[in-house]
N, C-alpha and C positions, 0 to 999 in steps of 0.2 A: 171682435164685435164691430160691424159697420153700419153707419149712419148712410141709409139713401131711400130716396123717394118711391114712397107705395103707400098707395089708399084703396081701400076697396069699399064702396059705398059711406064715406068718409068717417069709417073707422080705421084705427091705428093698429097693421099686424106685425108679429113678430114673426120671422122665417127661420126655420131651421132642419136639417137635414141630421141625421142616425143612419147606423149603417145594421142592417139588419140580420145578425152572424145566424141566428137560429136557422133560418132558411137557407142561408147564403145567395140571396137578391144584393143588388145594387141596391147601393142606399137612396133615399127616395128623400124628397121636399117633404115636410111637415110645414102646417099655418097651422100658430096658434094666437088666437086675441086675448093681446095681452089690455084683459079688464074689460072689452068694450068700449075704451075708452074713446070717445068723441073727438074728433079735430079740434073742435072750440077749446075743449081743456090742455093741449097738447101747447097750445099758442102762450096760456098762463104757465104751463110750469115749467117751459124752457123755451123764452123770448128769445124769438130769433130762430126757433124751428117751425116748420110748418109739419113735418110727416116725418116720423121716426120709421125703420125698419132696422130689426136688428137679425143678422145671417149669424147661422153658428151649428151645431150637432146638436147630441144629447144635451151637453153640459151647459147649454144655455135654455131648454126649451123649461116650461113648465111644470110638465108630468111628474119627474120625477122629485121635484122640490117640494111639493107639498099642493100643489092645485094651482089655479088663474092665477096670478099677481105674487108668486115666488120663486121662478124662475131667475136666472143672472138676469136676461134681457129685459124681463118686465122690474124687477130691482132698478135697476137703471133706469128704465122711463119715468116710476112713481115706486118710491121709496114706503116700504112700512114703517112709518113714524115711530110707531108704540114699540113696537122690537127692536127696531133700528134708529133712535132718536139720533146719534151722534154723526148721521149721515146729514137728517134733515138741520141740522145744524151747522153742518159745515157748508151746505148749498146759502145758510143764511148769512154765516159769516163770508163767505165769498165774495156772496150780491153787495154785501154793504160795506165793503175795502173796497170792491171795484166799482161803487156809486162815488164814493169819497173822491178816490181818484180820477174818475173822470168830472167832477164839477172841481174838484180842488187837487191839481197835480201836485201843484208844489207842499202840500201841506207834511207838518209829522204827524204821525199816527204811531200810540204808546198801547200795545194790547196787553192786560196782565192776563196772568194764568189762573188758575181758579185752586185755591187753599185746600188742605188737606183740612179738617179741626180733628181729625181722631187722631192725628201725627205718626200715620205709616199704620196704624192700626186696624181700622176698617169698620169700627165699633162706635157707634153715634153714642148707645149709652141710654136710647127711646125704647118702649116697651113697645113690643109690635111692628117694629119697623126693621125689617132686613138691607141693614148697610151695605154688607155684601155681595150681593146682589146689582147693586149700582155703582158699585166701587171701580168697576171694569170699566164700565158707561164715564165715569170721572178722569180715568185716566186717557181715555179716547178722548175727551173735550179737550183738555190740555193738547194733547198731542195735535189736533188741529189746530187749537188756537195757534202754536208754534209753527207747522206747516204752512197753513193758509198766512198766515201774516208775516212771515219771512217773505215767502214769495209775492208778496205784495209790497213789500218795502218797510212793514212796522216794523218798531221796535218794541222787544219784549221784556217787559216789567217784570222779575220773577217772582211773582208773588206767593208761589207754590211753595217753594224750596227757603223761603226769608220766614214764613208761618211755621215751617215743621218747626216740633219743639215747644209749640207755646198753644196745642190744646189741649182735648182731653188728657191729655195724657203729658201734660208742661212738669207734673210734679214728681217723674217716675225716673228714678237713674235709671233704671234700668231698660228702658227705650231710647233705641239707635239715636233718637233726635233730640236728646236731652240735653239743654243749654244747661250748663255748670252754671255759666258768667248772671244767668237773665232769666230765671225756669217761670218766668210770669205767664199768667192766662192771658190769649187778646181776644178770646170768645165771651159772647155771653146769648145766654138761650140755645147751646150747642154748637150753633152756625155762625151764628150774628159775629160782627166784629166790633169790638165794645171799645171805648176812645182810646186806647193802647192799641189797638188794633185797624182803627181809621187812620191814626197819626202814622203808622209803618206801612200802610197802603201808601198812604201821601208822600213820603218819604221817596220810595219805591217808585212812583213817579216822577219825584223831582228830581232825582238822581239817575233818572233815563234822559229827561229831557237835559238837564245840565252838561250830559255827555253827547250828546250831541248837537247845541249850538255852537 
């Protein structure tokens, strides 16, 4: 995928090229507008571009992904939130380490991870509410959170791995993360972290930042 300059009446196209075996032709340019999308919006979702073009074959154009704005290339220019949340999240955790860092270089920066409360399970335990389903979505946050803040210089608070063991499922030997020593609940209202579970968040901070002054 390459970023280079092209406007055609100042909307934003995507370029790509397929090789066309049924006939056996040279493969040809395909334009496809990815969205319509205006110059003016191009400036807000990625400061510091003015004109995106992105070159590629079949496997970036449009067509075959599902229509306008699901192609690789248009993905990359404007993200599906709703499908794709865990992208537009890491575009957000990006902007906001790399704001940190540029008004405060020298500073620490402690990211924690985000808690299982089912304890490996997947099972909220709500009538109506399909855990599993976002359970994937969950373990992709984490996994940015870790990526994007390493490579920013945080330090990460493991707050994923210190919870397993003490939700839904704190009272069951028979799940992988059963604390013998401590099988106490730190939830309450399913998610919430209830003062057993504030106080080990706090901890979990104080013992990142302790380890490194």
């Amino acid at each position: 995928m390459v970023i280079s300059p092209l406007t055609v009446e100042g909307e934003v196209h995507g370029v790509s090229q397929r090789d066309r075996h049924e006939s056996g032709q040279k493969a040809e340019s395909r334009v496809g507008i990815s969205g319509g999308t205006r110059q003016g919006n191009v400036t807000k979702r990625a400061e510091g571009f003015k004109r995106y073009v992105g070159l590629g074959d079949s496997i970036s154009i449009d067509e075959y992904a599902g229509g306008p704005g699901w192609g690789a290339i248009s993905l990359f220019y404007r993200n599906k939130d709703k499908i794709y949340p865990e992208f537009n999240f890491r575009l957000d955790l990006t902007k906001i380490l790399r704001t940190l860092r540029e008004h405060y270089p020298n500073c620490t920066i402690i990211l924690g991870t985000i808690y299982d409360p089912t304890d490996g399970v997947g099972d909220l335990g709500i009538p109506d509410v399909d855990a599993q389903e976002g359970y994937a979505l969950f373990h992709a946050f984490n996994r940015a959170i870790l990526d994007i803040g390493k490579s920013h210089g945080a330090h990460i608070a493991d707050i994923y791995s210190h919870f397993l063991g003490h939700g839904s499922h704190h009272g069951d030997p028979k799940n992988p993360h059963y604390c013998a020593e401590d099988p106490s609940h730190w939830f309450v209202q399913e998610i919430e972290p209830n003062s057993r579970g504030a106080h080990e968040i706090r901890r979990l901070f104080w013992d990142v930042l302790m380890s490194v002054l």
